[in-house]
KOLTI-366128 format. One line per field, with one value per residue (C-alpha): x, y, z. Coordinates in Angstrom, 2 decimals, padded with zeros to 5 digits. Layout:
u = (X / ...)
v = (Y / ...)
w = (Z / ...)
This chain:
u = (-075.21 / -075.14 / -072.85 / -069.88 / -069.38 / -069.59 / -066.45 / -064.74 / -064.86 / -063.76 / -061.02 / -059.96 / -059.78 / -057.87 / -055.10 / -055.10 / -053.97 / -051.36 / -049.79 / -049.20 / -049.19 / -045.42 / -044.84 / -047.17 / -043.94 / -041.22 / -039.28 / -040.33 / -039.02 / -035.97 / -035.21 / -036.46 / -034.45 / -031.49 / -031.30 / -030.94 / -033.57 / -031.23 / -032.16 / -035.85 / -036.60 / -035.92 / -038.48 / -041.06 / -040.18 / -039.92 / -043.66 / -043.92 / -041.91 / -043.14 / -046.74 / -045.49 / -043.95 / -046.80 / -049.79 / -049.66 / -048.94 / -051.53 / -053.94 / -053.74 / -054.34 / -057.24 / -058.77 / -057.30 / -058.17 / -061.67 / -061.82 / -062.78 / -059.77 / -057.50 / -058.98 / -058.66 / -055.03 / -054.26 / -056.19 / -053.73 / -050.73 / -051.64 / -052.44 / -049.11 / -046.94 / -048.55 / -048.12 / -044.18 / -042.63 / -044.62 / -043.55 / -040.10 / -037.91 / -035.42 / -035.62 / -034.55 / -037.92 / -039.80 / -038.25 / -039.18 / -042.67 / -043.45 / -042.38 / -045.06 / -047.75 / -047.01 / -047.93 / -050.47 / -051.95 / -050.88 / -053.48 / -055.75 / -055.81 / -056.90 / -058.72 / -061.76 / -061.26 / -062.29 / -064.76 / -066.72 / -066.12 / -068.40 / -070.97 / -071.34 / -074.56 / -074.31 / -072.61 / -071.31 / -068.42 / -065.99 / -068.20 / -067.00 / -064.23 / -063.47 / -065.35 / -063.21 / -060.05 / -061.51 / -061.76 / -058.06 / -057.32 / -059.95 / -057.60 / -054.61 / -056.26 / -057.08 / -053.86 / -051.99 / -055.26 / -054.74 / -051.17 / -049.39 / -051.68 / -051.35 / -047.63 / -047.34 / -047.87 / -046.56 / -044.67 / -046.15 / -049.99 / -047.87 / -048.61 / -051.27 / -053.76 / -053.68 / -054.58 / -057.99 / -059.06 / -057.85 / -059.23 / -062.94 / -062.65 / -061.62 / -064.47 / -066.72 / -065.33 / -065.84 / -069.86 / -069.90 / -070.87 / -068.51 / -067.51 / -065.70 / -064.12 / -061.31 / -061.94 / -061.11 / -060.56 / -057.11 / -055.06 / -053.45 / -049.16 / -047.17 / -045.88 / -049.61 / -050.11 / -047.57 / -048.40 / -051.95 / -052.10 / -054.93 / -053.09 / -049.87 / -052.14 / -054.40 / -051.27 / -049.00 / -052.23 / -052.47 / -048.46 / -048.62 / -051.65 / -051.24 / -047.49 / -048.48 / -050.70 / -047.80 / -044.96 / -047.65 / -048.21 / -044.27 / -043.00 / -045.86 / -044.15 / -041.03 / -042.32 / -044.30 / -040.96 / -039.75 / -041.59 / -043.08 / -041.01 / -039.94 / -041.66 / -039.87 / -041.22 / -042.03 / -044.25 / -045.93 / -046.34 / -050.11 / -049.75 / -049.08 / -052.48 / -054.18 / -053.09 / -054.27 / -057.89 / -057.83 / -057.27 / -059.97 / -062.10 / -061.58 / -061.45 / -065.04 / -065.98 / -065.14 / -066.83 / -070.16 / -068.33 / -068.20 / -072.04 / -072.50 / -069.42 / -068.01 / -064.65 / -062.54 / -063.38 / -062.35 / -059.23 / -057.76 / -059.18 / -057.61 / -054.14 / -054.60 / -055.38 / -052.65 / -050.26 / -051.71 / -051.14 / -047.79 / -046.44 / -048.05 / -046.34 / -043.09 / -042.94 / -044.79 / -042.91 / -045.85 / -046.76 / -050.88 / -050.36 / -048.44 / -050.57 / -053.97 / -052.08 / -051.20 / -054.29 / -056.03 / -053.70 / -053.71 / -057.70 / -057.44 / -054.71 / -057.40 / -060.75 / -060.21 / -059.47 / -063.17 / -062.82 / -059.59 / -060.84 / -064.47 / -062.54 / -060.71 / -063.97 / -065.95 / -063.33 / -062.31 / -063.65 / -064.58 / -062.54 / -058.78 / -060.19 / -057.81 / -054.56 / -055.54 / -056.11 / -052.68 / -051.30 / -052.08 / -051.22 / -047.88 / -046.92 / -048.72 / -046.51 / -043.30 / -044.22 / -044.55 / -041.35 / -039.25 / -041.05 / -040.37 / -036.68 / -036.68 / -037.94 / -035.03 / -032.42 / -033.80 / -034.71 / -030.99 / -029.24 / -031.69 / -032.61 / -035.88 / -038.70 / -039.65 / -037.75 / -039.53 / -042.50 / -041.68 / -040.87 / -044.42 / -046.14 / -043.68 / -044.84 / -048.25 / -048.08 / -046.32 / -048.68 / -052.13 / -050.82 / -049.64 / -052.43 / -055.61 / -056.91 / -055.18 / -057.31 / -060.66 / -059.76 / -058.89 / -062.62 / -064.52 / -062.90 / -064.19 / -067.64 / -067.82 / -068.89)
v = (-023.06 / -019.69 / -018.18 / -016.90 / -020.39 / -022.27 / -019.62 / -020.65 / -024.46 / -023.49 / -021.48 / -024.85 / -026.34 / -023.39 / -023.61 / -027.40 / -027.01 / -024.44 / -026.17 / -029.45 / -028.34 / -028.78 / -032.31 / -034.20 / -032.42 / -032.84 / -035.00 / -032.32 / -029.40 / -030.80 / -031.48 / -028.09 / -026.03 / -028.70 / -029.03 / -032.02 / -032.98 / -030.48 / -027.34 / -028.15 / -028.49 / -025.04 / -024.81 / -026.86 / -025.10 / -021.46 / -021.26 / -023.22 / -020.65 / -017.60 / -019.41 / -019.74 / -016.59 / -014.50 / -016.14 / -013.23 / -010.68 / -011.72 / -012.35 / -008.30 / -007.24 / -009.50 / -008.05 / -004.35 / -004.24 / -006.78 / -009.97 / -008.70 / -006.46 / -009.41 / -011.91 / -009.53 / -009.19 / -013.10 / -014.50 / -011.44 / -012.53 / -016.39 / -015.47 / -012.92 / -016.10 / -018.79 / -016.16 / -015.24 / -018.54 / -018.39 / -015.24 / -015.32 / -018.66 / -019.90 / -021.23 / -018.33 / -016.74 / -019.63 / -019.56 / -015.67 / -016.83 / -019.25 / -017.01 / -014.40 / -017.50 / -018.39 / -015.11 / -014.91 / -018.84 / -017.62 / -014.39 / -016.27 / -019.32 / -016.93 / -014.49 / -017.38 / -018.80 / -015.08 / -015.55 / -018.78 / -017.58 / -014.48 / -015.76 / -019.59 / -020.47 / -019.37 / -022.21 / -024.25 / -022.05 / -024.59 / -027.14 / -025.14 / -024.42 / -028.06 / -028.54 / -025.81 / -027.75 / -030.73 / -029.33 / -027.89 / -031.78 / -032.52 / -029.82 / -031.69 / -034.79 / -032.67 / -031.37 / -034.98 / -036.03 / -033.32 / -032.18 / -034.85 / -035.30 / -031.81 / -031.19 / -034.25 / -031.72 / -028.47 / -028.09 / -024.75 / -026.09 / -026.22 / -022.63 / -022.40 / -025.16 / -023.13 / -019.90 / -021.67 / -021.30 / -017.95 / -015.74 / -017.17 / -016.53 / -013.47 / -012.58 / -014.00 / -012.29 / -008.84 / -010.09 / -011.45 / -008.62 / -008.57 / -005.18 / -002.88 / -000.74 / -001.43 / -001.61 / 000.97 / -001.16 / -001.38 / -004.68 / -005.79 / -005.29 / -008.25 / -008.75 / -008.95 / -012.12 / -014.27 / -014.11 / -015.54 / -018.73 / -020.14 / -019.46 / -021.26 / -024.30 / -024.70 / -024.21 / -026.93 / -029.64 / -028.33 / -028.66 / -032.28 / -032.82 / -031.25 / -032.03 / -035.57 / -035.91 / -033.87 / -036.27 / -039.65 / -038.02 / -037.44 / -040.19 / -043.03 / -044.95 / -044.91 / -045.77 / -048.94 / -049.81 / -050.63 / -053.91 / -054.48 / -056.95 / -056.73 / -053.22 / -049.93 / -046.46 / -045.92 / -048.24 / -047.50 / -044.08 / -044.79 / -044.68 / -040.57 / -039.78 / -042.36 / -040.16 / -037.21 / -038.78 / -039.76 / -036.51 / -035.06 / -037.19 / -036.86 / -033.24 / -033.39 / -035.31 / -033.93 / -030.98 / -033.68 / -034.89 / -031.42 / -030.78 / -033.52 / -033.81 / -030.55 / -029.56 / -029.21 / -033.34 / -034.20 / -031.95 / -033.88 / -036.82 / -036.88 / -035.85 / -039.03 / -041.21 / -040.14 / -040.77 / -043.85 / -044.73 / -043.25 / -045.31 / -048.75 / -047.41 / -046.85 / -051.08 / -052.81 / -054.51 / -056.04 / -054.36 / -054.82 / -053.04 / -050.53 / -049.68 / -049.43 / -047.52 / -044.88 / -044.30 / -044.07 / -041.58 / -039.91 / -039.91 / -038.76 / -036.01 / -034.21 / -035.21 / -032.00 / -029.19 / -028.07 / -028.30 / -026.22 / -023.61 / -024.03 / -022.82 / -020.35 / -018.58 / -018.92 / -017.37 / -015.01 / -011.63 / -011.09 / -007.94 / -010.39 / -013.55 / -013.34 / -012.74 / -015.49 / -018.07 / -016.79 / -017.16 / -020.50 / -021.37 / -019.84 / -022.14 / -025.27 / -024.77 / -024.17 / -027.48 / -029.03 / -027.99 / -029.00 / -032.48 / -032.71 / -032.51 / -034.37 / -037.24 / -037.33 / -037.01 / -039.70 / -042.16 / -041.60 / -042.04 / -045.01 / -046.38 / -046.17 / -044.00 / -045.94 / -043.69 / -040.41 / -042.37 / -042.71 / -039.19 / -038.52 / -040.13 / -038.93 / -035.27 / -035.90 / -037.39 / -034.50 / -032.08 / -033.72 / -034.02 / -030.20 / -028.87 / -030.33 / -028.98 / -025.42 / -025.63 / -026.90 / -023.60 / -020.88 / -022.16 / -021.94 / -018.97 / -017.24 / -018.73 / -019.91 / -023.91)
w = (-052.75 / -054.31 / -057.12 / -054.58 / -052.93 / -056.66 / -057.52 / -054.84 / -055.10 / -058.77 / -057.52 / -055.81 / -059.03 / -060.55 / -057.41 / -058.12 / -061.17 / -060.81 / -058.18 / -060.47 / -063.67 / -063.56 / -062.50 / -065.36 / -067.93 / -065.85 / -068.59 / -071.56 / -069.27 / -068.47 / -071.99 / -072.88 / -070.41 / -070.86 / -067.22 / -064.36 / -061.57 / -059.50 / -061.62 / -062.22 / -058.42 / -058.13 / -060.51 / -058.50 / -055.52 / -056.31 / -056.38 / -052.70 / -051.13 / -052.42 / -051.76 / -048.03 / -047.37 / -048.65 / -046.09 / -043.06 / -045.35 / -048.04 / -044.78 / -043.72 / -047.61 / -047.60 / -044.33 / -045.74 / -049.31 / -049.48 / -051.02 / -054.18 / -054.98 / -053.34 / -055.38 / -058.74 / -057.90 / -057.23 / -060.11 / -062.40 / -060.62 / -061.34 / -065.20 / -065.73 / -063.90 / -066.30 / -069.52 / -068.63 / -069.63 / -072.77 / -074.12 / -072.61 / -072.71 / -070.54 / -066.86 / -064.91 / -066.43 / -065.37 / -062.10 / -061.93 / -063.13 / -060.53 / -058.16 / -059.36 / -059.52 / -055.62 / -054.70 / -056.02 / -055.05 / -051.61 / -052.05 / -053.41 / -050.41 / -047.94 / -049.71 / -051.20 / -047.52 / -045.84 / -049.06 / -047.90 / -044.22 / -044.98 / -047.61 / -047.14 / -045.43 / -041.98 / -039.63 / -042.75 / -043.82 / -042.26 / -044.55 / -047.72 / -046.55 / -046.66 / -049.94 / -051.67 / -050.04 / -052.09 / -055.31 / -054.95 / -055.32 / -057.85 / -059.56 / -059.15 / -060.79 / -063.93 / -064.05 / -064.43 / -066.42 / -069.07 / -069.65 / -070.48 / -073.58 / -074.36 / -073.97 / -076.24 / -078.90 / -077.44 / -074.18 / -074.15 / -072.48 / -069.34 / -068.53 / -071.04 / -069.63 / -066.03 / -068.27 / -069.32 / -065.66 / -064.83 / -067.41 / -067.15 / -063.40 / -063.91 / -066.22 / -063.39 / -060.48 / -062.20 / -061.98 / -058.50 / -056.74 / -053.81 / -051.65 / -053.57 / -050.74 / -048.71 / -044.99 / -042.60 / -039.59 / -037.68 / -038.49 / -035.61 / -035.93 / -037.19 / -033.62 / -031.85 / -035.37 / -034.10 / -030.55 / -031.18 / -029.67 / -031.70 / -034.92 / -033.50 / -032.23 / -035.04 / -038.03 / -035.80 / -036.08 / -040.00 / -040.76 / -039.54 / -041.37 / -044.58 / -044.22 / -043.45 / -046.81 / -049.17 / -048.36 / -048.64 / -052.14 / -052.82 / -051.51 / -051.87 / -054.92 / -052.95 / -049.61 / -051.74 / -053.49 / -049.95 / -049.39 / -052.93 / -054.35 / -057.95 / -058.69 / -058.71 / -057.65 / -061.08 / -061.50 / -058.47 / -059.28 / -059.56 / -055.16 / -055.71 / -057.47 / -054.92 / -052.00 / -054.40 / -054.48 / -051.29 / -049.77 / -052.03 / -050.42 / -047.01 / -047.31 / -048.54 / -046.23 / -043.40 / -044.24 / -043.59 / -040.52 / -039.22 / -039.78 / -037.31 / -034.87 / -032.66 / -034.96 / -031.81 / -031.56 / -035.35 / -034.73 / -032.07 / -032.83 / -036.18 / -034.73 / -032.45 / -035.02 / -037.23 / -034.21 / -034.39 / -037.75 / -038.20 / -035.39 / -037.24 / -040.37 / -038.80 / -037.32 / -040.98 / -043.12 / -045.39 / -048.76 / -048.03 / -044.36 / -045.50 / -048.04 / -046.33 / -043.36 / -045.99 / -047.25 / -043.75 / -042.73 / -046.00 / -044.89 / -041.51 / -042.54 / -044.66 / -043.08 / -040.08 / -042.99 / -042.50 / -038.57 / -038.08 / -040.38 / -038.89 / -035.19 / -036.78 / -038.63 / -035.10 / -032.85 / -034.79 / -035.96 / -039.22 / -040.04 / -038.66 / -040.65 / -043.71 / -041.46 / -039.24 / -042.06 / -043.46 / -040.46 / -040.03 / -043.83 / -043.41 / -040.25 / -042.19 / -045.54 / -042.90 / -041.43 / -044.39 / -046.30 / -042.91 / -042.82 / -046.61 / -045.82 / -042.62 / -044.46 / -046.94 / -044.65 / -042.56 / -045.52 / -046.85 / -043.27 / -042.72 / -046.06 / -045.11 / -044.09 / -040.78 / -038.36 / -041.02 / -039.51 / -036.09 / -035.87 / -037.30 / -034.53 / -032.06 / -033.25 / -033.18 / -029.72 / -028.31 / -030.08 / -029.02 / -025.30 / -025.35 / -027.34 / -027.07 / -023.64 / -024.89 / -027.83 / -025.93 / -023.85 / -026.51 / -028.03 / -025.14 / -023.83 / -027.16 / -026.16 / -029.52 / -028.92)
C-alpha cells in the first residue's frame, strides 16, 4: 500500500466526518439557531443536494483538470464550508456553508476514486476502492464518537472537528506527487454521459444499494420501535450506528470478496439477495427477525461497492473515469433521496415500513431481471472479464 492509496482511505475518513458531523449536535444547533426539526433539515440536507448535483460535472473537472488540482480544490471547498459558520453566525450561513462543503465532498468522491483507479496496485483498484468506501464509515463512527463530547463545551467543534482533517490533508496532498497538468483529451458532451448504458445500469444497482443502507441507518430505531415492545426509537438509536458499522464492514470486505469472486457475480448476486431480504422484511413481525434481516441487508447493500466500481475502472478508459464514477454517484444519491422520501410517505399512509419494504424487493426484482444479462454484456463486450 503506498502513500497515495493511505490518503485516500484517509480522505474516507475526512468525507465521513463531514457528512455526520451535524447529526451528533442536532439538539445544540437547534437551540443555537432557535429553530424546529423543520428548519434544521434544510441544514442536513443542503449539503446532500449540492453533493448530488455536482457528481457529472465534478466527474469532467476531474478527468479535465487532474486529480491533484481537483482534489486541492475539494479539500479548500470542504475547509472554507466548515470555517463559514464559525466566523459568520446564523443558519442561512450555515445553510450557504453546507452548500459549499457538498461540493466540494462531491469533488472529492470521484476525484480519490479516479485516484485509487490510477495508482492502486494494478487489478485491486476496485479493492480500494471499496476499502476507501470503508473508511468513509469508519469516519462516520468518529464523528458521533467525538462531537458530542466536544460540543458539550463549545458548539463551535461542529465545523471545527471536520477542520482537523482537512488542513493536514491538505498539507499532504501538496507532497504527494500527483500530475500537475490538466489533460488535453476531449470529454465526451453531457448528452453522449447520460446515454451510457453502463453508467445507468451500474448507478440503478448502487441507488438501491447505497439507498438501501442510508434509510436502514435513518430509519433503524424506528423500524425496531415497530415490534420492540416497550422501547422507543430513542432508545434504539444504538440500531443507526450498527448499520453504520455494519456497512463499514461489508464494504471492506467485499473489496476481499472481489479479489476472489468475478464483480459482475457479487453485483447481481447482492441485488438478489437484497430482493431477498427486503421481501422477508416486508412479511416479519418479530423483533429478533427483523433485526438480523437488517443487518444482512445492511451487509449485502455495501459488500458490491468494490465490484461496481471494479466494472466501471475495467471498462472504462482512463482519461472518462472521473465522469463515469460521477455519473454513477449522481444517479445513486438521486436514488437514494427518492427512496428516502418514498419511505416516509409510505410509513405515514401505512404506519409502517412493510409496504417501504415490499417496494424494495419489488425494485430489486425488476432491476436484476432487466439488468443482469445487460450488464454481463456491456462487460464482455468491453472484453474486460
Amino acid at each position: 500500500m503506498n502513500s497515495k492509496t493511505i490518503f485516500s482511505l484517509l480522505m474516507g475518513v475526512n468525507l465521513g466526518i463531514i457528512f455526520l458531523n451535524i447529526p451528533p449536535a442536532l439538539d445544540i444547533l437547534m437551540a443555537l439557531y432557535g429553530v424546529s426539526y423543520t428548519r434544521i433539515s434544510l441544514l442536513i440536507s443542503a449539503m446532500l443536494w449540492s453533493h448530488a448535483l455536482i457528481q457529472v460535472p465534478g466527474g469532467m473537472i476531474v478527468d479535465r483538470l487532474g486529480v491533484r488540482h481537483s482534489l486541492m480544490i475539494s479539500l479548500i471547498s470542504m475547509a472554507a464550508g466548515n470555517l463559514l459558520p464559525v466566523l459568520v453566525a446564523g443558519l442561512d450561513a450555515a445553510i450557504l456553508a453546507r452548500i459549499i462543503t457538498g461540493i466540494g465532498t462531491g469533488l472529492a468522491f470521484v476525484a480519490t476514486m479516479k485516484l485509487l483507479a490510477l495508482y492502486a496496485p494494478e487489478g485491486r483498484s476496485g479493492s480500494h476502492q471499496a476499502f476507501f468506501a470503508g473508511f468513509f464509515s469508519l469516519g462516520g463512527i468518529l464523528a458521533y464518537l467525538f462531537i458530542p463530547r466536544l460540543t458539550a463545551n463549545a458548539w463551535e467543534w461542529t465545523y471545527i472537528f471536520p477542520e482537523l482533517f482537512c488542513f493536514p490533508l491538505i498539507m499532504w496532498l501538496i507532497g504527494l506527487g500527483l500530475e500537475k497538468r490538466a489533460t488535453n483529451v476531449s470529454l465526451p458532451p453531457l448528452s453522449q454521459v447520460l446515454k451510457m448504458p453502463l453508467g445507468w445500469i451500474i448507478g440503478i444497482y448502487h441507488a438501491l444499494s447505497y439507498g438501501s443502507m442510508i434509510n436502514l441507518g435513518n430509519w433503524m430505531p424506528s423500524l425496531l420501535a415497530e415490534t420492540w415492545v416497550g422501547a422507543s426509537a430513542a432508545q434504539l438509536a444504538w440500531g443507526g450506528a450498527l448499520v453504520m458499522l455494519i456497512s463499514g464492514l461489508g464494504r471492506v470486505g467485499g473489496g476481499f470478496v472481489i479479489m476472489k469472486f468475478r464483480p459482475v457475480r457479487v453485483a447481481n448476486g447482492s441485488i438478489m439477495l437484497l430482493a431477498l431480504i427486503f421481501l422477508g422484511l416486508s412479511v416479519s413481525h418479530a423483533s429478533a427477525l427483523v433485526l438480523v434481516l437488517a443487518a444482512g441487508a445492511a451487509l449485502f447493500a455495501s459488500i458490491n461497492f468494490g465490484a461496481f466500481f471494479e466494472i466501471a475502472t475495467i471498462t472504462t478508459p482512463q482519461d472518462f473515469l472521473a465522469t463515469l464514477f460521477g455519473f454513477i454517484n449522481f444517479v445513486a444519491n438521486i436514488g437514494a433521496i427518492i427512496l428516502t422520501v418514498m419511505f416516509g410517505i409510505l410509513k405515514d399512509s401505512a404506519g409502517t415500513f412493510s409496504p417501504g419494504f415490499g417496494m424494495l424487493a419489488f425494485l430489486c426484482a425488476a432491476t436484476l431481471l432487466t439488468g443482469a444479462k445487460r450488464l454481463k454484456k456491456e462487460v464482455n463486450d468491453k472484453g474486460a472479464f
